[in-house]
Structure formats: structure tokens, C-alpha cells
C-alpha positions as CSV (number, residue, x, y, z in Angstrom):
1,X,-69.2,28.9,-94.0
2,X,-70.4,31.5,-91.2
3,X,-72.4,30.4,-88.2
4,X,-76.0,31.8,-87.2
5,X,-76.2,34.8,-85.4
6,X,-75.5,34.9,-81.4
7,X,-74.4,36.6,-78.5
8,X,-71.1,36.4,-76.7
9,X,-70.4,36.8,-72.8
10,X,-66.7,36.7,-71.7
11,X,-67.8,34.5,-67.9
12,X,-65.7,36.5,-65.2
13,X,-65.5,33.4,-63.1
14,X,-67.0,29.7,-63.0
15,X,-70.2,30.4,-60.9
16,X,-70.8,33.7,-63.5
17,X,-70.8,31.1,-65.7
18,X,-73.1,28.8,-64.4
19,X,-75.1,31.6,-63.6
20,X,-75.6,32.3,-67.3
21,X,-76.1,28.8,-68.4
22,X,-78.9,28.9,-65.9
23,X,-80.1,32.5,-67.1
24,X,-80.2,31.3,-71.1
25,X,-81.2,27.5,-70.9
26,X,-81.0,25.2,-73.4
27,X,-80.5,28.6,-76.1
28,X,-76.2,28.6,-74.8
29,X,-73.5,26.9,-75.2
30,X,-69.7,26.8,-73.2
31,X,-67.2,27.9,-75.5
32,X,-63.2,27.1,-74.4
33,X,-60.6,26.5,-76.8
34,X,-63.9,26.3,-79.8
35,X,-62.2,24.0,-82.2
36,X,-65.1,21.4,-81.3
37,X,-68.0,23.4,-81.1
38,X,-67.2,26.5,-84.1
39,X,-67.2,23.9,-87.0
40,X,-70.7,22.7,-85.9
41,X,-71.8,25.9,-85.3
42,X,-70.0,26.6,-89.2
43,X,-72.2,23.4,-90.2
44,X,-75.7,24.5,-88.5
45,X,-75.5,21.5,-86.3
46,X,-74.6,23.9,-83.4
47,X,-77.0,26.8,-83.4
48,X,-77.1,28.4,-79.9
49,X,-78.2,31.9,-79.4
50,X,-75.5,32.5,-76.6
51,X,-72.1,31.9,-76.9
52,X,-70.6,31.9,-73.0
53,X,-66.4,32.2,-73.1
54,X,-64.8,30.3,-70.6
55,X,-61.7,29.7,-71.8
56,X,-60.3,32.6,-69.8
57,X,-60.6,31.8,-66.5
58,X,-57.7,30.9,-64.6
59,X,-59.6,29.3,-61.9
60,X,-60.7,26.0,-64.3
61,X,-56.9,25.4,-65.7
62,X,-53.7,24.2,-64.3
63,X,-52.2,20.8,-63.2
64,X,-51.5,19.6,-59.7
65,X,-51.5,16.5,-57.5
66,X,-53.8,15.9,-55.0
67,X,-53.1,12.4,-53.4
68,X,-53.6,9.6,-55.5
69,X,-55.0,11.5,-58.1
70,X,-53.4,13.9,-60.9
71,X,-55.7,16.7,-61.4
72,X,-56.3,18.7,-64.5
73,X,-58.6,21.9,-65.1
74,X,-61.0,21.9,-67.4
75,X,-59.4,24.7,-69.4
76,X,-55.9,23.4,-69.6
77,X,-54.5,23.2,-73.2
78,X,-54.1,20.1,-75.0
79,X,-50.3,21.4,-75.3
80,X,-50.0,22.4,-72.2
81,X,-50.7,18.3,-71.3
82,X,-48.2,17.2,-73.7
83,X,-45.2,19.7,-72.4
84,X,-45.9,19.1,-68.6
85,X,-42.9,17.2,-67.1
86,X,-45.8,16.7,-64.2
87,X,-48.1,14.9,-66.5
88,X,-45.4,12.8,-68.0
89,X,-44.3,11.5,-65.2
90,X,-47.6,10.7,-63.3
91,X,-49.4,10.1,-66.3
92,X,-48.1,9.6,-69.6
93,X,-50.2,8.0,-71.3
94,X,-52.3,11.3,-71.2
95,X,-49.2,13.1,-72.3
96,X,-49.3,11.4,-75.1
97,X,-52.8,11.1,-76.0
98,X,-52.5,14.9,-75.7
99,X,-49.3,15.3,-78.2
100,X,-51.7,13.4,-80.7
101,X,-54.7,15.8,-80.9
102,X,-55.0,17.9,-84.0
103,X,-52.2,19.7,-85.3
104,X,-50.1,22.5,-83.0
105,X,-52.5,25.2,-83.8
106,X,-55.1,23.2,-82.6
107,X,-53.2,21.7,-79.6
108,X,-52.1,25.3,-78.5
109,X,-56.2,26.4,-78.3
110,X,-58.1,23.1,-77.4
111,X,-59.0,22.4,-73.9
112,X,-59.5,18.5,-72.2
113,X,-62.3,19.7,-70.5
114,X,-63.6,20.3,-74.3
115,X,-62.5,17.5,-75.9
116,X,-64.5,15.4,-73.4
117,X,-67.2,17.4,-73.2
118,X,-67.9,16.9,-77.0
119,X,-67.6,13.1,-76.7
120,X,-66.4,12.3,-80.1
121,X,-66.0,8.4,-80.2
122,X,-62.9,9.2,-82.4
123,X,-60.6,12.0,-80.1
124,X,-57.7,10.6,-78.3
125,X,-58.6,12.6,-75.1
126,X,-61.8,10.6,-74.6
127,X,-60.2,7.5,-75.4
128,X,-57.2,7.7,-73.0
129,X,-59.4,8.9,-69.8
130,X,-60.9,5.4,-70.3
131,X,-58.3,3.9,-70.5
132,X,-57.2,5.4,-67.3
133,X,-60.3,4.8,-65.3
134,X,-60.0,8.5,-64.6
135,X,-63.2,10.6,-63.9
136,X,-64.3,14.2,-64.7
137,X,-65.5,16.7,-61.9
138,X,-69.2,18.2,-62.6
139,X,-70.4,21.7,-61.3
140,X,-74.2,22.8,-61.4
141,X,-76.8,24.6,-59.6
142,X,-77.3,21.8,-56.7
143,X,-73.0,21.3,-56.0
144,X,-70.5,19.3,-57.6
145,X,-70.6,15.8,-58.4
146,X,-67.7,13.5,-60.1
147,X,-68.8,10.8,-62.6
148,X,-66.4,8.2,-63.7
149,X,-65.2,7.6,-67.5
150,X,-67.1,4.5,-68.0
151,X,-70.4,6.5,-67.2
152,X,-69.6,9.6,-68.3
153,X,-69.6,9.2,-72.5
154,X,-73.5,8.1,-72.9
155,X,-74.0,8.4,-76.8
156,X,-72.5,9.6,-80.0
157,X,-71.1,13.0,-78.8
158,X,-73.6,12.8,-75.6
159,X,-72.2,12.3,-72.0
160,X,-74.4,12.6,-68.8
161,X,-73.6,16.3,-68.0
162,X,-76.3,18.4,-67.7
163,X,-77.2,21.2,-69.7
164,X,-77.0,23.6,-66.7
165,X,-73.1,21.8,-65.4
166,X,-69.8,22.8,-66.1
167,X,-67.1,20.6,-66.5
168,X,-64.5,22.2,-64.4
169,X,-61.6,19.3,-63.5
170,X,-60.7,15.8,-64.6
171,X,-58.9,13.6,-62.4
172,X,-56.5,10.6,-63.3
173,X,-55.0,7.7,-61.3
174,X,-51.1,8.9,-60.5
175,X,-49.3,6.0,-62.7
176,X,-45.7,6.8,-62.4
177,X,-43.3,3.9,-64.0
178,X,-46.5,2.1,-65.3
179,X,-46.0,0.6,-69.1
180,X,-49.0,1.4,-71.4
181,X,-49.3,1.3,-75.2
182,X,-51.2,4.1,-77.5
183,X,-52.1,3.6,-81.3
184,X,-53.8,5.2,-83.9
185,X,-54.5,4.4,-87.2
186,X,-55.2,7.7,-89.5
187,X,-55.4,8.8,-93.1
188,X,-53.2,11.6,-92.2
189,X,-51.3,12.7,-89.3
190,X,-53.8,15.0,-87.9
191,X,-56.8,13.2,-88.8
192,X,-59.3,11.7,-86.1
193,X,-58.8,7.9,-85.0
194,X,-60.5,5.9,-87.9
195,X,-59.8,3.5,-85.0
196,X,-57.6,3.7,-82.0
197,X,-56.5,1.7,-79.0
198,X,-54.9,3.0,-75.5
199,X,-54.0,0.3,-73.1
200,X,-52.7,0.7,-69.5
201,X,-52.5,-1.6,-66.2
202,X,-55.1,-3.8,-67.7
203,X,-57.2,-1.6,-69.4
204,X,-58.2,-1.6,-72.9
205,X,-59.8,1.6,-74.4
206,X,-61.1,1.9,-78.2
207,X,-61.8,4.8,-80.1
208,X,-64.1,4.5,-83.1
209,X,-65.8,1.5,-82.3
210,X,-68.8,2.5,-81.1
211,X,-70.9,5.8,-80.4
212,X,-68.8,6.4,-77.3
213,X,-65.6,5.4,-76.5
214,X,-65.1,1.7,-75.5
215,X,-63.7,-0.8,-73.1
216,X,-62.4,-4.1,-74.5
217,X,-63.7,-5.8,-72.2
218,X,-63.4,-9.3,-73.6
219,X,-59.5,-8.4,-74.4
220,X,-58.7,-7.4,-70.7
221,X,-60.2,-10.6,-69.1
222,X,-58.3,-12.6,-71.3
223,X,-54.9,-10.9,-70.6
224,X,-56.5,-11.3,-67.0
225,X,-56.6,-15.0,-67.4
226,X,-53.2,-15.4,-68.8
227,X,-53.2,-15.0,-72.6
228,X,-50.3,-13.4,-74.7
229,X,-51.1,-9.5,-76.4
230,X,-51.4,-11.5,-79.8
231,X,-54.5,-14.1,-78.0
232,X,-56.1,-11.2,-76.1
233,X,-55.8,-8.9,-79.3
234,X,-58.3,-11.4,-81.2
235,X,-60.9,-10.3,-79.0
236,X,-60.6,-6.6,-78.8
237,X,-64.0,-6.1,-81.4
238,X,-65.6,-8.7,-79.4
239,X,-69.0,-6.8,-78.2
240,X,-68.3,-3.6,-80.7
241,X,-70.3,-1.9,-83.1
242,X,-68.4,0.3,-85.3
243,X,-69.8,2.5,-87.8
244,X,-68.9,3.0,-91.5
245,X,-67.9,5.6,-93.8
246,X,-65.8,7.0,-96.8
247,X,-62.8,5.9,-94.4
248,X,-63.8,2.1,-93.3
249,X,-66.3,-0.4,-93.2
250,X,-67.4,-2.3,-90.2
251,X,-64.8,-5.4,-91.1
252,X,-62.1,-3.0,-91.4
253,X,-62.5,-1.4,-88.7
254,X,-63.1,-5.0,-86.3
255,X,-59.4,-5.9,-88.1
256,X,-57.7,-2.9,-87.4
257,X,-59.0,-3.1,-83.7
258,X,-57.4,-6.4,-83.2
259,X,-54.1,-5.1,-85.1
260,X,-53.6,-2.0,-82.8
261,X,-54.7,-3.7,-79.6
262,X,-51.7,-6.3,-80.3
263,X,-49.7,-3.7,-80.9
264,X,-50.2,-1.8,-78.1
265,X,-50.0,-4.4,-75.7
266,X,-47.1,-6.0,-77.1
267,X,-45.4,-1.9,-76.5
268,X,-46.6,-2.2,-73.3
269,X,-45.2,-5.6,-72.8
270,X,-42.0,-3.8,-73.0
């Protein structure tokens, strides 16, 4: 399938960017890694008129601490997560989540910054940042603003960014030596979630259980109050709306949740 006709500017730099989001409006789209937004554009579900490439710029990728807080650029590769002896050693949870996206091909193009951006309820990026109570770094015409994973993911692929803001950072909560527990149920290995469950320092997050990415809540207060992975596990679809298709119905997918969360919790139990 071939998409509709557009333009394509290379952005020399993040505020060229930004400058050309506000010069083209609702008609262009950020393009990074492209394995997100090129099969909807393939599909017609994507049709801007302006394609604007940032996937270049140096400026928006790269890993570093700053205090508390890992920080990742927008543009940083999915492998490039799942190799860094930084990241799995502050974070590895994310390494992980990372190592789990897609295929190589697609982990050696993909950017996080993309991944969250298109806020499919099914990714593992989305997921883990949730799980992490990390937070992504906006940029727009009136400054930069941070917005924290629970807020962030609004709708089925719809998060609160602006059409004239660029993503440009995400930051984590450093979380060296902390046990966590990742699983995904899939058709086939490089498949999206048909449900997944991340689960660190008393977080629960779900993928595919809702149009965003979700907290189990009802799971993490009863860990809270003192319940084994198996009793908090029964309540991990507590509050959840999952959708259905070709892969799983609703029941299915409320069983698996409880399945994986017990699973993961009981791996992070030790």
C-alpha cells in the first residue's frame, strides 16, 4: 500500500522543528524512527500533507543522569535502551520493556519518544513508563512543560500533547537494585501485548486493558495492605475495560490480566 502524497523537511534542530509544526498546523506530522506513524499513513488513517524528520537530530537523543532522575531523548533508539549498561542499571525495567519492542529491525529504527507519542494501549514502552511513574518533557511555542505518565496517555492512541509540542525527553525514577516483574502474553514473539503487565516498587501497569495504558490500582492497594502476588493478582482487571478482537475477548483478556500480574509479582518477589 502507498501513502497519500506529502512533503518532507529534514528539521535542522528542535526549535526548526517546532517552527514548522507552527508554520503547517494541523496538515504535519513528527516523523522519528516512522514504524508507528508509516503503516497509518500506508492505511489512510494518517494522511498529513507534511512530513517533518526529526529523527536526526542529535540534540533530542542520548541517556544521562540528572539527580534522581534517568533521562532519555526523545530520539533515542529502542535498542539503544535495551544495550545501555546505564539504563540497566538505573532502570531495568525499561531495558527490558525496550528489548521487547518489535523485532531488531524495528528496535534498531524506533524511537521512545515515538512509541509514547503514539499511545498504543498495547506497546511495552507506554506500559513500562507507568509503571515507573516516570514523566515525559513537552516543548511548544509558550516553553516546556513535563506531564507525568498517569496524565499523559488520554485516549486510544491520544495523549495531552499539543499539536504544536514536541516531545523532546522522558525522565524515569533512578531504581538501581529494585526487583520488578515484566510479562507479555503474544501470539508471536514480535506481536503487540494482547495483554501485558509491568510491575515495580508497587506499581502495577497494564497494557491492553483499556484505551490507554492502565494502573491496577485495586492490585497495588492490596499488595499495600498485606496480600500475597497470587490475592492481589485477582484484582488486577478490577476497574478495566478491555476491548475485543480476532485475538481475545473481554473474559480472556480480564483472566490473562490476573495470570500475568501473579506472575510478575511473584518474579518480583524474588
Amino acid at each position: 500500500m502507498i501513502p497519500a502524497q506529502f512533503d518532507y523537511v529534514a528539521a535542522e534542530s528542535a526549535s526548526h522543528a517546532l517552527g514548522l509544526l507552527a508554520e503547517h498546523g494541523d496538515e504535519a506530522k513528527l516523523l522519528a524512527g516512522g514504524h508507528s506513524l508509516l503503516p497509518m499513513m500506508k492505511l489512510r488513517l494518517a494522511q498529513p500533507k507534511v512530513l517533518i524528520d526529526i529523527g536526526g537530530l542529535a540534540e533530542l537523543a542520548g541517556i544521562s543522569v540528572d539527580g534522581d532522575d534517568l533521562v532519555v531523548g526523545a530520539t533515542t533508539r529502542h535498542a539503544d535502551l535495551a544495550a545501555s549498561d546505564l539504563v540497566r542499571h538505573e532502570v531495568p525495567l525499561l531495558a527490558h520493556a525496550a528489548s521487547q519492542v518489535g523485532d531488531p529491525q524495528i528496535r534498531h529504527r524506533g524511537t521512545i519518544g515515538g512509541s509514547l507519542s503514539h499511545a498504543d494501549p498495547a506497546a511495552d514502552l507506554p506500559m513500562a513508563l507507568v509503571a515507573l511513574g516516570g514523566s515525559v518533557e513537552l516543548q511548544g511555542p509558550d516553553g516546556s512543560r513535563s506531564i507525568g505518565a498517569d496524565d499523559f496517555f488520554t485516549g486510544f492512541f491520544e495523549t495531552a500533547m499539543r499539536p504544536d509540542e514536541l516531545l523532546t525527553a522522558v525522565r524515569v525514577p533512578r531504581q538501581p537494585g529494585v526487583p520488578w516483574g515484566y510479562q507479555k502474553f503474544v501470539r508471536r514473539a514480535n506481536d503487540w501485548a494482547i495483554v501485558g503487565v509491568a510491575a515495580v516498587d508497587g506499581r502495577i501497569a497494564l497494557a491492553n486493558m483499556g484505551p490507554t495504558p492502565l494502573r491496577a490500582t485495586a492490585a497495588e492497594k492490596a499488595l499495600a495492605g498485606g496480600a500475597s502476588p497470587a490475592q492481589a493478582a485477582q484484582h488486577a482487571a478490577d476497574g478495566t475495560s478491555p476491548g475485543e478482537d480476532i485475538h481475545a475477548d473481554r473474559e480472556y483478556r480480564r483472566h490473562l490480566a490476573k495470570v500475568l500480574t501473579r506472575r510478575a509479582l511473584e518474579h518480583q518477589a524474588g
